[in-house]
LOTI-881311 format. One record per residue (C-alpha): residue in three letters; x, y, z; residue number from 1. Coordinates in steps of 0.02 Angstrom, whole numbers. Last residue first. Example, Ala and Ser with C-alpha at 12.3 -4.5 7.8 and 13.67 -1.06 7.14 Angstrom:
<recs>
   code       px       py       pz   pos
    ser      684      -53      357     2
    ala      615     -225      390     1
</recs>
This chain:
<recs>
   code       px       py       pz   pos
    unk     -704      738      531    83
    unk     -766      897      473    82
    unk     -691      881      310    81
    unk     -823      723      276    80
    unk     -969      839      301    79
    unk     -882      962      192    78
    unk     -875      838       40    77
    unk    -1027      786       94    76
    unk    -1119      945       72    75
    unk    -1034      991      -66    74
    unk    -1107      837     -179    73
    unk     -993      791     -320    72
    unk    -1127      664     -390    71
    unk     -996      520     -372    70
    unk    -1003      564     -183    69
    unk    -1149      586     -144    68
    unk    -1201      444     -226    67
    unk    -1093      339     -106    66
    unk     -998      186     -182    65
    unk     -831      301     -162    64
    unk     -848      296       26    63
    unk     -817      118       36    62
    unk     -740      112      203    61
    unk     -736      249      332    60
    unk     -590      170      406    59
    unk     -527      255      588    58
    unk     -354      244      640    57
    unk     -293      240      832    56
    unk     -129      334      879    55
    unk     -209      488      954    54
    unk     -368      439     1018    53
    unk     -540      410      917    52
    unk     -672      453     1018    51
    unk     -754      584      935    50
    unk     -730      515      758    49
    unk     -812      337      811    48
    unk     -966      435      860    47
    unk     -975      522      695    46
    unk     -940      384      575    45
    unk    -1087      282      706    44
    unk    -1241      442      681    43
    unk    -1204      464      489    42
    unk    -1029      499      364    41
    unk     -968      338      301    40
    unk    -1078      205      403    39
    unk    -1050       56      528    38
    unk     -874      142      566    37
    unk     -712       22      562    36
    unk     -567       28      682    35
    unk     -405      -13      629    34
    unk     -285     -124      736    33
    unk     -115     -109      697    32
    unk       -9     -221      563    31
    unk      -26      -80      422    30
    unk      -48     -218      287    29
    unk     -145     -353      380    28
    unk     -233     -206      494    27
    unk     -301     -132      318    26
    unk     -393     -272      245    25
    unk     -463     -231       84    24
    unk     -434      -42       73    23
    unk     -587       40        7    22
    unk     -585      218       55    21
    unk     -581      359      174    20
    unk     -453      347      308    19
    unk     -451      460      483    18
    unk     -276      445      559    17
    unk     -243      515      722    16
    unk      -76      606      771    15
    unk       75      579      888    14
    unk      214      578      779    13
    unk      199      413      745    12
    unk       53      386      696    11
    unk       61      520      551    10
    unk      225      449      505     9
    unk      136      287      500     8
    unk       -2      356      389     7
    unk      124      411      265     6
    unk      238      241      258     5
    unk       77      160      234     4
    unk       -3      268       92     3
    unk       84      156      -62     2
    unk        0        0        0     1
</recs>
């Protein structure tokens, strides 16, 4: 996975990593423990945003399948920024 030796700097220094696609399995290739939302950006995505710690990763998988999102929709774009 091209991204890996990114999000591990991002680890490692301290900070949280939010990710927002369709990785397979991500703790085989990033060999941590990756927490999965129930839903891209609703009631679950934003629960699991507030508690994730410093150090933890967060997979809001299969957010290209959304319509909102092949549509170009600002308001999920900026949903998905909040986070």
């Amino acid at each position: 996975m091209a991204a890996k030796p990114t999000i591990m700097k991002v680890l490692k220094d301290g900070g949280a990593v939010i990710l927002m696609s369709h990785l397979g399995r991500p703790k085989d290739c990033l060999e941590i423990e990756v927490h999965l939302a129930a839903d891209v950006v609703g009631e679950d995505a934003e629960k699991q945003v507030k508690r994730l710690e410093m150090g933890e990763i967060l997979l809001l998988e299969n957010v290209r399948f959304r319509p909102e999102e092949e549509a170009g929709d600002a308001a999920f774009a900026e949903k998905l920024a909040s986070f």
